[in-house]
C-alpha positions, -999 to 999 in steps of 0.1 A, spaced: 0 0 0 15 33 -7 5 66 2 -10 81 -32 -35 52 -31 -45 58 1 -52 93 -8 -71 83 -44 -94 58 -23 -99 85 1 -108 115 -26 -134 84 -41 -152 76 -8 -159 114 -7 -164 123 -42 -183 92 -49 -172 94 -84 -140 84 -98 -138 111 -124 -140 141 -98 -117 126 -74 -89 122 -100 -99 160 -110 -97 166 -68 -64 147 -68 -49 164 -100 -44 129 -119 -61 112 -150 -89 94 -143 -79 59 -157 -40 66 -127 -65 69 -101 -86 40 -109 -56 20 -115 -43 30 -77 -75 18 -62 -75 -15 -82 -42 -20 -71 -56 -16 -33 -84 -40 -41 -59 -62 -47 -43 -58 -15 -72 -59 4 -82 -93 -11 -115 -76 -26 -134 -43 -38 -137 -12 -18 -161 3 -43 -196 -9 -61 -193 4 -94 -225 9 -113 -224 32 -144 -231 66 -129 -232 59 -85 -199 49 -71 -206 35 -38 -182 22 -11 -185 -14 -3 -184 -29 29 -151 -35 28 -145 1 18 -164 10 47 -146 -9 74 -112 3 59 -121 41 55 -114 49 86 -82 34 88 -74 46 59 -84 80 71 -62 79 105 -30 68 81 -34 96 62 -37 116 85 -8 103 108 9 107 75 7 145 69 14 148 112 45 131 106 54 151 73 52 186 94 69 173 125 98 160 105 99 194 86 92 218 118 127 195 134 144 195 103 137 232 100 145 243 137 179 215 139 195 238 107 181 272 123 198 259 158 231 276 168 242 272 205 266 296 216 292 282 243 310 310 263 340 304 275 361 326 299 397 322 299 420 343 332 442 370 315 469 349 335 465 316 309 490 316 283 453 310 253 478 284 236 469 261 263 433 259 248 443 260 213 428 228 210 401 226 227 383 264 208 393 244 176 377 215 183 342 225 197 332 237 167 343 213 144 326 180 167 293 202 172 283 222 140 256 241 161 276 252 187 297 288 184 324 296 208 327 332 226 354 337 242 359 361 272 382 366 302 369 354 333 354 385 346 325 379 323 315 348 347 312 376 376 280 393 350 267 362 343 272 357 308 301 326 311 290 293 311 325 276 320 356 294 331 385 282 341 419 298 360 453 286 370 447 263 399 468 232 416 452 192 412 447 197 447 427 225 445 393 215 460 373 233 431 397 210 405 382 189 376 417 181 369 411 193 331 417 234 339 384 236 339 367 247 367 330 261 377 318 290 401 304 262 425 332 237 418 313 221 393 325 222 357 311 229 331 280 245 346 265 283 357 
């Protein structure tokens, strides 16, 4: 089953009439007739009666429809929740602020400002001196300090609490 017969089938069991469904569904009448055959033939029998002027939907058609109906509209739900996260995840920059002390030599964290950027395409490094932390807008900071320092990740990196890596 794919999705365009799902929709044909659909635009028949309102239409009632193969001709204005395909006109509804911007396709030739004989595509759209073809689709729903082919469903038929998935579902092991018709979905329509057929008489020459009244399309009617058989009681298969009728215990399907509203399947039919909830895929369809799962469908489209899907569709624009994929597209609103696909839209937002390439709209997404994160901005990581980093204060360094005047007192760090900054080739010490050569390294690490390259790589941030390159293993995290959203994120944008700011770098600042660690006064910035005092006002709030630092995130992590870090300052000469010994392994035995109490506040001491071991990495340089340390936090206003003593936890790194968070305000």
């Amino acid at each position: 089953m794919e999705l365009h017969q799902v929709r044909y089938f659909l635009a028949v069991a309102e239409e009632l009439n193969f001709s204005r469904a395909a006109e509804k569904c911007n396709v030739s009448q004989p595509a759209l007739s073809r689709a729903v055959i082919l469903l038929e033939e998935e579902f092991g029998g018709p979905l329509f009666h057929r008489e020459r002027r009244l399309t009617n939907l058989s009681p298969l058609g009728r215990m399907v429809k509203p399947y039919l109906e909830q895929i369809w509209r799962e469908s489209g739900d899907i569709l624009r929740l994929a597209q609103q996260v696909a839209g937002k995840a390439a709209e997404e920059k994160h901005t990581l602020r980093l204060g360094i002390m005047t007192t760090i030599a900054p080739s010490q964290f050569t390294d690490l400002i390259m790589a941030v950027p390159r293993a995290h395409a959203g994120v944008n490094m700011m770098l600042s001196d660690a006064n910035s932390l005092l006002k709030g807008r630092t995130k992590v900071w870090s300052r000469p300090s010994s392994a035995s320092s109490s506040n001491f990740n071991g990495s340089g990196v340390r936090s206003k609490n003593g936890v790194s890596g968070a305000k």
